[in-house]
N, C-alpha and C positions, 0 to 999 in steps of 0.2 A: 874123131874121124868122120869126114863127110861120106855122103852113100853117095858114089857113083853109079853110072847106066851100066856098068858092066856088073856090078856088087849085087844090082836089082836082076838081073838075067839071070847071075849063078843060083840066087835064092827066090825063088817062085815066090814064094808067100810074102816074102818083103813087099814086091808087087802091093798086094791088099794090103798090107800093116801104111805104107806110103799112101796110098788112096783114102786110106780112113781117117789118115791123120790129117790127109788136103780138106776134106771134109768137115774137119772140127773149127768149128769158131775160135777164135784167139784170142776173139773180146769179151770171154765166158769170167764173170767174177768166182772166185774160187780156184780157177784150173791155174794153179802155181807151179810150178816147174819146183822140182821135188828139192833142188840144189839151192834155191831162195826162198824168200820169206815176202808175207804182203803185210802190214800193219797199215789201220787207218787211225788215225791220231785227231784228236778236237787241238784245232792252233787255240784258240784259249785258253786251255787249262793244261796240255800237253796229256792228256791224257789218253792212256791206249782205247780205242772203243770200238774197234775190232780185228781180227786176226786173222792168217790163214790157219788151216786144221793142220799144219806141221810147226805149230810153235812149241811144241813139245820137243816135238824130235830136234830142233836144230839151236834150244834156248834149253833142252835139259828142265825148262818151267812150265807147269799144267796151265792150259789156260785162263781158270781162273787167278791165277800170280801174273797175268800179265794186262789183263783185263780189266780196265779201269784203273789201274795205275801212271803214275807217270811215264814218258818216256826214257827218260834219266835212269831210271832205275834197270832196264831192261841194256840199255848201251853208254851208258854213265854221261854224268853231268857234261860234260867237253863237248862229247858226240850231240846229244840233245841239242846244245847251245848251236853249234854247228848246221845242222837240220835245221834248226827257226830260222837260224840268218839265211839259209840257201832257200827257206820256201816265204823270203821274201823279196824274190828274185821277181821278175814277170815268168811263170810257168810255163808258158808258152813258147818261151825261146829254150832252146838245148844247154844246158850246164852238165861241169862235170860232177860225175858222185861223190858225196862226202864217205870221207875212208871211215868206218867205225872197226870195232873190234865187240865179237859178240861170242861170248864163250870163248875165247881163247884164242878165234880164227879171224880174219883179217876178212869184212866184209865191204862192198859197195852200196849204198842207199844213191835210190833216184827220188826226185821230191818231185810227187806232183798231186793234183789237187782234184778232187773229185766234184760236179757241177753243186753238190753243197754246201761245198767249202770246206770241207776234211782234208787234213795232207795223209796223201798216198803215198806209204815209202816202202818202194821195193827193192829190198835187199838181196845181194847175189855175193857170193862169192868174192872178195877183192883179188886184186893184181897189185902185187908187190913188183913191180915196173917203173923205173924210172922213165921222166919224158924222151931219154936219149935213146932207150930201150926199143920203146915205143914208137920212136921214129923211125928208126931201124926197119921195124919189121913191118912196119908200113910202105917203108921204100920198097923192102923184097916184095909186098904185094902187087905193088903198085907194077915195078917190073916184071910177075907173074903174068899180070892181069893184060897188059901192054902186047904179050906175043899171042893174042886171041887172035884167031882167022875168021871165026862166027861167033850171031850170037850165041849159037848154044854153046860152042866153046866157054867163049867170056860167062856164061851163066856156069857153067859147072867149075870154072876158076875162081868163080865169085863163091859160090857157093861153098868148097872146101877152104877159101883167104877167113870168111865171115867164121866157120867151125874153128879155124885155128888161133882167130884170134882172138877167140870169146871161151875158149877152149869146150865147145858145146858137140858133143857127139854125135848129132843130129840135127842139121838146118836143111830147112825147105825152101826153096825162091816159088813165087808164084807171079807167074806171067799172064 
C-alpha cells in the first residue's frame, strides 16, 4: 500500500517516520531491504565472499555455510550457471532477473558488478507472472497514470502504480 497525503495527515508522526526516511542514503552498503538478499560473489571461482547480515534468516544458513562457498550450492547448479551467463552481459544496460529458487520460494537476482569486479546479486522476491500478466497490468497503469491533471497528481499515481507493482509497502518519489 502506498502512503498517500491524506494517510500522512491522519497520522502525525508518519509525518517524521517519511522525513527520516527522505533523509537516509540509499546508497548505504548493508541497508538491504529486509524481504531480499545482497551476495557478493568472485566471477572466478564463483565463490560467495560476502553477504547481507539476513542470510540467515532468509537461506535458513549461518553465515559461515555460505561464506566462501560456491554459489551453486546456495541456489543450485542451474541457477549459478544462469547468473554467470547474465553477468556476462554489458552491466550497464538493464536485463531481466534470472528466476532462482532459494529455500523453497521463488526469487529474482539482479546481476550487477561492483567497481572491483565482484558480481553483485540482489535477490528479491520473484513474480510468478507471465509476460501476458505483466502486460496487463502495465496497460492498467499506464491508463491510471494518463488521467493525471498535475504533476502532483501524476507523482502520487506514480507512486502507488510503482507499490503495486513491485508489491512494496512503501515507496517514496523524490523530486
Amino acid at each position: 500500500m502506498a502512503v498517500s497525503e491524506s494517510d500522512v495527515l491522519r497520522a502525525p508522526d508518519e509525518l517524521r517516520r517519511l522525513d527520516q526516511c527522505a533523509q537516509e542514503r540509499i546508497d548505504r552498503p548493508g541497508a538491504v531491504q529486509p524481504h531480499g538478499l545482497l551476495l557478493a560473489v568472485d566471477p572466478g571461482t564463483g565463490a560467495v565472499v560476502q553477504v547481507s547480515d539476513n542470510v540467515a534468516t532468509l537461506t535458513g544458513r549461518p553465515v559461515q555455510d555460505v561464506l566462501g562457498h560456491g554459489l551453486a550450492t546456495l541456489v543450485g547448479v542451474d541457477a549459478a550457471q544462469a547468473i554467470a551467463r547474465a553477468s556476462e552481459r554489458d552491466l550497464a544496460e538493464p536485463a531481466d532477473p534470472v528466476p532462482v529458487e532459494l529455500c523453497g520460494s521463488a526469487m529474482d537476482v539482479l546481476v550487477h558488478r561492483s567497481p572491483d569486479g565482484l558480481l553483485l546479486l540482489d535477490l528479491e522476491p520473484g513474480h510468478d507472472r507471465g509476460p501476458e500478466a505483466w502486460l496487463a497490468t502495465l496497460h492498467a497503469v499506464m491508463q491510471r497514470l494518463a488521467v493525471a491533471r498535475t504533476v502532483e497528481e501524476l507523482r502520487g499515481l506514480t507512486v502507488d502504480a510503482v507499490a503495486d507493482l513491485l508489491g512494496y509497502d512503501r515507496v517514496m518519489m523524490y523530486h
